[in-house]
C-alpha positions as CSV (number, residue, x, y, z in Angstrom):
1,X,-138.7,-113.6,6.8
2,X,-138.3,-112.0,2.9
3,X,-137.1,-108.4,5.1
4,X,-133.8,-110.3,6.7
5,X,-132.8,-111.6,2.7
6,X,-130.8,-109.0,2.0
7,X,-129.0,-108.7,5.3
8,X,-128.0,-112.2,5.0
9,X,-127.1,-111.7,1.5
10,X,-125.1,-108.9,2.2
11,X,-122.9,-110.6,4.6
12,X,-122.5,-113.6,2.9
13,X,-121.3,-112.2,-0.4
14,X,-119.1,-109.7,2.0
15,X,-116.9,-112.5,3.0
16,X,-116.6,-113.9,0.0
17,X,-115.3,-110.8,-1.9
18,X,-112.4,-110.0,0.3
19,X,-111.2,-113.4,0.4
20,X,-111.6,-113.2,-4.1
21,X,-109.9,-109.7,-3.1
22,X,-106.9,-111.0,-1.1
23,X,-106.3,-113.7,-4.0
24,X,-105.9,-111.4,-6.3
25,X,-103.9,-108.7,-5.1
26,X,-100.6,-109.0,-6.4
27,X,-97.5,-107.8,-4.0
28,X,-94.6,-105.6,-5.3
29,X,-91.5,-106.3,-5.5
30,X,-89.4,-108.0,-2.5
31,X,-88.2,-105.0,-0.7
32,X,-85.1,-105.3,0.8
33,X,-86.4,-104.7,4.6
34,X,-87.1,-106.8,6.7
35,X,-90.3,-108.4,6.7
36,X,-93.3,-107.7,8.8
37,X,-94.0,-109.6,12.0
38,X,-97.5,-111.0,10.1
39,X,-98.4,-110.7,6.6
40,X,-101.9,-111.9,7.4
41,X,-104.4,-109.0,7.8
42,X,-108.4,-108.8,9.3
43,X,-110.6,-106.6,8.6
44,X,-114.1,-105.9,10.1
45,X,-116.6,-106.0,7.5
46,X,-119.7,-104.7,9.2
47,X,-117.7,-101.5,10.5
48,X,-116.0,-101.3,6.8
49,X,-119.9,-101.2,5.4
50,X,-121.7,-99.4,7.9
51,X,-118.3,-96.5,6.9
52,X,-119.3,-96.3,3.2
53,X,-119.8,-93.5,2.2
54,X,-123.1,-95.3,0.4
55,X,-123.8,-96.8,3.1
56,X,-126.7,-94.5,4.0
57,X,-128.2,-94.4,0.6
58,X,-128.4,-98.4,1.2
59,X,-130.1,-98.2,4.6
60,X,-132.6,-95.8,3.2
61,X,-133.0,-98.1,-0.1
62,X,-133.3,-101.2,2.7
63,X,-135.8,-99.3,4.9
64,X,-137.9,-98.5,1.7
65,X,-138.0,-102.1,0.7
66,X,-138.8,-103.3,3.6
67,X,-142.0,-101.2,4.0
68,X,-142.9,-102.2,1.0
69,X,-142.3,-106.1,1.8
70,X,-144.2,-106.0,4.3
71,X,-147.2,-103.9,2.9
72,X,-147.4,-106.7,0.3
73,X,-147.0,-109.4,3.1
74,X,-150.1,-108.5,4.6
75,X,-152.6,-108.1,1.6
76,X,-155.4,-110.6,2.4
77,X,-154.4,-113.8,0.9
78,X,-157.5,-114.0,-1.2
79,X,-156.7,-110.6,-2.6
80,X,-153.6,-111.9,-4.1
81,X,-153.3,-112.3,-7.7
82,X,-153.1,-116.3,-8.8
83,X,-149.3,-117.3,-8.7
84,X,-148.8,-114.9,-5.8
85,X,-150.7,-116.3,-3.2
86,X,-151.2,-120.2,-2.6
87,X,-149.9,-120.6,-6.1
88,X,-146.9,-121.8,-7.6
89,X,-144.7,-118.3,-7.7
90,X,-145.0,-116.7,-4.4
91,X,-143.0,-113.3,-3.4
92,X,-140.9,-115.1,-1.5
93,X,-139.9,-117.1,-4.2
94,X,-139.7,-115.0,-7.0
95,X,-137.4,-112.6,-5.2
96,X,-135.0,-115.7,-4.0
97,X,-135.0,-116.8,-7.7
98,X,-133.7,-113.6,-8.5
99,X,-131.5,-112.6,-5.8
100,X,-130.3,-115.9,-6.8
101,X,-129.4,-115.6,-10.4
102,X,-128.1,-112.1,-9.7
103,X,-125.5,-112.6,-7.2
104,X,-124.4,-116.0,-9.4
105,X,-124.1,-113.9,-12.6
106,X,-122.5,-111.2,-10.6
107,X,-120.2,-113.7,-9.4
108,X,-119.2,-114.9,-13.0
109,X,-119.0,-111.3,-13.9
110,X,-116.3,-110.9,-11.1
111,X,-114.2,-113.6,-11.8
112,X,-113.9,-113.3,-15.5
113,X,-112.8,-108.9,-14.1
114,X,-110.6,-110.1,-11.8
115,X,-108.8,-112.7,-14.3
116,X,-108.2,-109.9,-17.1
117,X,-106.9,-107.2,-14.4
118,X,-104.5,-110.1,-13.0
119,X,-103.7,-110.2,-16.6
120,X,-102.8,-107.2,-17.2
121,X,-101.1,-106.8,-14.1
122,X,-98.5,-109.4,-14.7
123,X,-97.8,-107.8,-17.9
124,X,-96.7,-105.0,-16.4
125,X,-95.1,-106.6,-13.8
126,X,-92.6,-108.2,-16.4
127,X,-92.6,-105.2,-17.8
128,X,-91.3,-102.9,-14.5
129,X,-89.1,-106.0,-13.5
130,X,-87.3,-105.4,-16.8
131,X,-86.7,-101.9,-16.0
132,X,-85.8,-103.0,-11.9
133,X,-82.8,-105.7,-13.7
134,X,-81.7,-102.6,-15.9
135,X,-81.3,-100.2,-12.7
136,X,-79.9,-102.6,-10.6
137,X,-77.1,-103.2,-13.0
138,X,-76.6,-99.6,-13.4
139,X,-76.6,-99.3,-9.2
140,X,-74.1,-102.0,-9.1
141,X,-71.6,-100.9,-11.7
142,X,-71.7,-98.0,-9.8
143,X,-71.3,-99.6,-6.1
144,X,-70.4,-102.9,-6.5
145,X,-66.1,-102.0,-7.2
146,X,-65.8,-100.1,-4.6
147,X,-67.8,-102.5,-2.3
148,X,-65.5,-105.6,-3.8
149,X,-62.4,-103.2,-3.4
150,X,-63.1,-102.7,0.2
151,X,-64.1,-106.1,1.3
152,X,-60.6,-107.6,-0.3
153,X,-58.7,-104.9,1.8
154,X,-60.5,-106.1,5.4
155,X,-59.7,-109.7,4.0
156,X,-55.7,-109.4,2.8
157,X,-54.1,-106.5,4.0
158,X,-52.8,-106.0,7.6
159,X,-54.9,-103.4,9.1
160,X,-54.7,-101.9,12.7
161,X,-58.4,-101.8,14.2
162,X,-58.9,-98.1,13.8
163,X,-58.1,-98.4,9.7
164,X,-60.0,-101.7,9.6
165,X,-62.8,-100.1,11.7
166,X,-62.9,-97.1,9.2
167,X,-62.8,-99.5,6.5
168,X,-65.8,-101.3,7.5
169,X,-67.9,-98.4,7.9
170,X,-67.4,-96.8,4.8
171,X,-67.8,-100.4,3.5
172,X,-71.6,-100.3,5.5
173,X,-72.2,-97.0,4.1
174,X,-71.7,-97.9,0.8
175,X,-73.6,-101.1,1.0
176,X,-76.6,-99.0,2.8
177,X,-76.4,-96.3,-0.3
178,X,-76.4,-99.2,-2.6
179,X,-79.7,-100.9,-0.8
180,X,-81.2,-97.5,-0.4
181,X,-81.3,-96.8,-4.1
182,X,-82.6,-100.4,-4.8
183,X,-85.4,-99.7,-2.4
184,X,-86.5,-96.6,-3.8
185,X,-86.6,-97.9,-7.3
186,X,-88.9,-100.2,-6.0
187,X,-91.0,-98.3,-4.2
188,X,-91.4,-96.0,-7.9
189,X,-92.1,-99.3,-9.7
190,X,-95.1,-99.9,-7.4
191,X,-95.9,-96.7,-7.7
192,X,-96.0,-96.8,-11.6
193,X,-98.1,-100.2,-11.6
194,X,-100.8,-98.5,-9.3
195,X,-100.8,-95.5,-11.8
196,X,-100.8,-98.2,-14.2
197,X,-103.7,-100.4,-13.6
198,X,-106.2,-97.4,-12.1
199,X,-107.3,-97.1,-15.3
200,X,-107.9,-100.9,-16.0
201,X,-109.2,-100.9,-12.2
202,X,-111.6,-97.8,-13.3
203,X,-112.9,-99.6,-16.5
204,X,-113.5,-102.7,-14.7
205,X,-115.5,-101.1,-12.3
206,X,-117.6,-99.1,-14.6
207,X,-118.2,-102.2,-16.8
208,X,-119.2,-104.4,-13.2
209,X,-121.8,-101.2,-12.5
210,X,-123.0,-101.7,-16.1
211,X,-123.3,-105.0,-16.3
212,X,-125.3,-104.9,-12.7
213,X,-127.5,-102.3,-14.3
214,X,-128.1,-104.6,-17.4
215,X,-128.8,-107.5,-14.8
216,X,-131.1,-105.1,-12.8
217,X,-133.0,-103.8,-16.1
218,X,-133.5,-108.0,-16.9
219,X,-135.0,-108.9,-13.9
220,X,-137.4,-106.0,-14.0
221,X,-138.5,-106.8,-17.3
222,X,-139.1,-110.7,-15.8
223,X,-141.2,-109.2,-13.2
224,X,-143.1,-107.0,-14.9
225,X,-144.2,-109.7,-17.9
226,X,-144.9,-111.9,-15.3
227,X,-147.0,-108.9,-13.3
228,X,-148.4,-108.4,-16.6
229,X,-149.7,-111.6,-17.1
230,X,-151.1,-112.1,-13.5
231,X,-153.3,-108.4,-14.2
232,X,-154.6,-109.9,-17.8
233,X,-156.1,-112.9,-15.4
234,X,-157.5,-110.4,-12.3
235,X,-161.0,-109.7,-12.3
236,X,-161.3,-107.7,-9.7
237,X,-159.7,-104.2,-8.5
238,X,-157.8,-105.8,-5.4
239,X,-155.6,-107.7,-7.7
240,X,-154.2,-104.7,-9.5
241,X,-153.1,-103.2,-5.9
242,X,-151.8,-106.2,-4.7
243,X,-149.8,-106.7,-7.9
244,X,-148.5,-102.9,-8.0
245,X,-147.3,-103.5,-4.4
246,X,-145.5,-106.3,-5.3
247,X,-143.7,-105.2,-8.2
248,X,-142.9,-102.4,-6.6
249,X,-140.9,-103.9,-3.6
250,X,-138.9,-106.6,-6.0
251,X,-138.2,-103.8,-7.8
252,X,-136.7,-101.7,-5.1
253,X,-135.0,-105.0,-4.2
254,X,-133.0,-104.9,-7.0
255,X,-132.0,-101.7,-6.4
256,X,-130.6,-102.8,-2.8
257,X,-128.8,-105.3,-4.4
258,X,-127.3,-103.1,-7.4
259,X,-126.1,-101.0,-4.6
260,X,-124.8,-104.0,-2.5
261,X,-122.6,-105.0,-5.1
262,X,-120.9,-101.7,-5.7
263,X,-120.5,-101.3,-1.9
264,X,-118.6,-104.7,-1.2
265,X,-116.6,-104.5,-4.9
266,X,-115.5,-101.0,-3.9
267,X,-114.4,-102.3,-0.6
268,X,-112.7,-105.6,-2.0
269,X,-111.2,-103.1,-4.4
270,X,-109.6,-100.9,-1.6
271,X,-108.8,-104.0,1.0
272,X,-107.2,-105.3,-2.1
273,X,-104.7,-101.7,-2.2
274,X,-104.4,-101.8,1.0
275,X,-103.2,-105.4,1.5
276,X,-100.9,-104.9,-1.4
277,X,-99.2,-101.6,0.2
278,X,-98.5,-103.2,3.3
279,X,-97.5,-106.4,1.7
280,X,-100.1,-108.6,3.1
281,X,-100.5,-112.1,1.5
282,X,-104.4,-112.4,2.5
283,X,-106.7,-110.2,4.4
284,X,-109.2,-112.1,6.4
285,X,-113.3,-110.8,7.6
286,X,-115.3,-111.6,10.5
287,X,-112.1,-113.7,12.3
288,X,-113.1,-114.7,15.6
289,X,-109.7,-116.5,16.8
290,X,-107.4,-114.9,18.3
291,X,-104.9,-114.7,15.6
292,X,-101.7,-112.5,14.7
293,X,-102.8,-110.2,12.0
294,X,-102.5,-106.7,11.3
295,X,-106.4,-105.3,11.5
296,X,-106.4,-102.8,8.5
297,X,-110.2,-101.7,8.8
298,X,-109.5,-98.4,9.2
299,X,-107.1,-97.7,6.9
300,X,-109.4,-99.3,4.3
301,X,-112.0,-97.3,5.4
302,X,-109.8,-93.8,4.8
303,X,-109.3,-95.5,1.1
304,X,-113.1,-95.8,0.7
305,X,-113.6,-92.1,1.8
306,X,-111.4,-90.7,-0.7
């Protein structure tokens, strides 16, 4: 049926954006903890969708569409213009065309985004590790004597167990000082590359809504020449209804998907922040296995709220 399209549209292209997502991230630098017990993460796409904060807007644009469809669907077949009905461009059609061309072009659109970001990205990476080299040389000319100094005395001097015991504690303490400092320099330089790319993030967002809009503004012109040109061959008053119903619901169908596509690209973005804050290699969607992974729906949900 043309009214469950979009649902299965909308799932489909879900599960493929968070995996483009989860490529993409980049991780921060190695901290020096320990890792994590998994560095795989899940996360429930329906709940994730359903939490948008657009989410409503969609349901309301799906519900509208869908009365439409269906209006349309049940115009008398012989009431519908030539091309239409029993011809070589039906609804059905036309609308899969176009669904089709928008989600591959939106595709494209995303790829060639997400290459320049990862672009940029690494350029600042190389950038911030420059400046992580530099402070680490200035934390080890500052520990690293005093570190050597005490390991060489718990290695050649003759020490009873309370010196060498006192020994190895203010060695630990120096050691944990040292890792400490290394850590939170780290945790900056992250810091700075988020502040970093939010701007490139922004502008690629703003361009993906534009280029969406552009896309939209293209099919609506295709319809409406080809709506055009069905009305120059009607004859009779039915036709110009049945047309005007028609357009109308492929229209507000574009409108669904415009909206689709800033839902899922705003929660590929976040998963994508998330996954990279908790230093998660991939972030998987609708896993049914049993698997170890850390499920990080909701705190992508609190990103997509802010």
């Amino acid at each position: 049926m043309l009214r469950k399209h979009l649902q299965n549209v909308l799932l489909l292209v879900a599960a493929a954006a968070i995996a483009l997502a989860a490529g993409c991230s980049g991780k921060p630098a190695a901290d020096t903890k320990p890792p994590a017990a998994s560095d795989v993460g899940i996360i429930d796409m329906n709940k994730a969708i359903k939490s948008h904060p657009k989410f409503t807007e969609l349901d309301r644009l799906n519900r509208e569409f869908n009365t439409l469809a269906a209006q349309a669907e049940r115009q008398p077949a012989g009431s519908r213009p030539e091309g239409v009905a029993g011809g070589s461009l039906s609804l059905q059609g036309l609308n899969d065309s176009l669904a089709q061309e928008f989600n591959a072009r939106m595709a494209d659109k995303q790829a060639e985004l997400n290459k320049r970001l990862e672009a940029k990205a690494n350029q600042h990476r190389q950038e911030l590790a420059a400046a992580m080299k530099a402070h680490a040389a200035e934390v080890d000319k500052q520990y690293q004597p005093q570190i050597f100094s005490l390991q060489l005395k718990l290695k050649t001097v003759q020490l009873t167990k309370e010196e060498a015991d006192k020994l190895q504690k203010e060695l630990e303490k120096l050691q944990q000082e040292r890792a400490d400092k290394l850590s939170a320099q780290e945790q900056e330089l992250a810091r700075r590359l988020e502040a970093l790319m939010a701007p490139e993030q922004k502008a690629a967002e703003q361009e993906m809504a534009a280029y969406a809009q552009e896309l939209n503004n293209k099919a609506q012109a295709t319809i409406a020449a080809k709506q055009a040109e069905a009305a120059g061959r009607a004859s009779q008053p039915p036709l110009a209804q049945t047309s005007s119903l028609e357009r109308q619901a492929l229209l507000k169908q574009q409108e669904v998907q415009a909206l689709e596509a800033y839902i899922i690209h705003d929660i590929k973005d976040k998963t994508a922040k998330t996954a990279a804050e908790r230093k998660l290699s991939i972030v998987l969607a609708g896993v049914r296995a049993n698997i170890s992974a850390v499920d990080i729906t909701d705190a992508v949900i609190v990103e997509i709220k802010k």
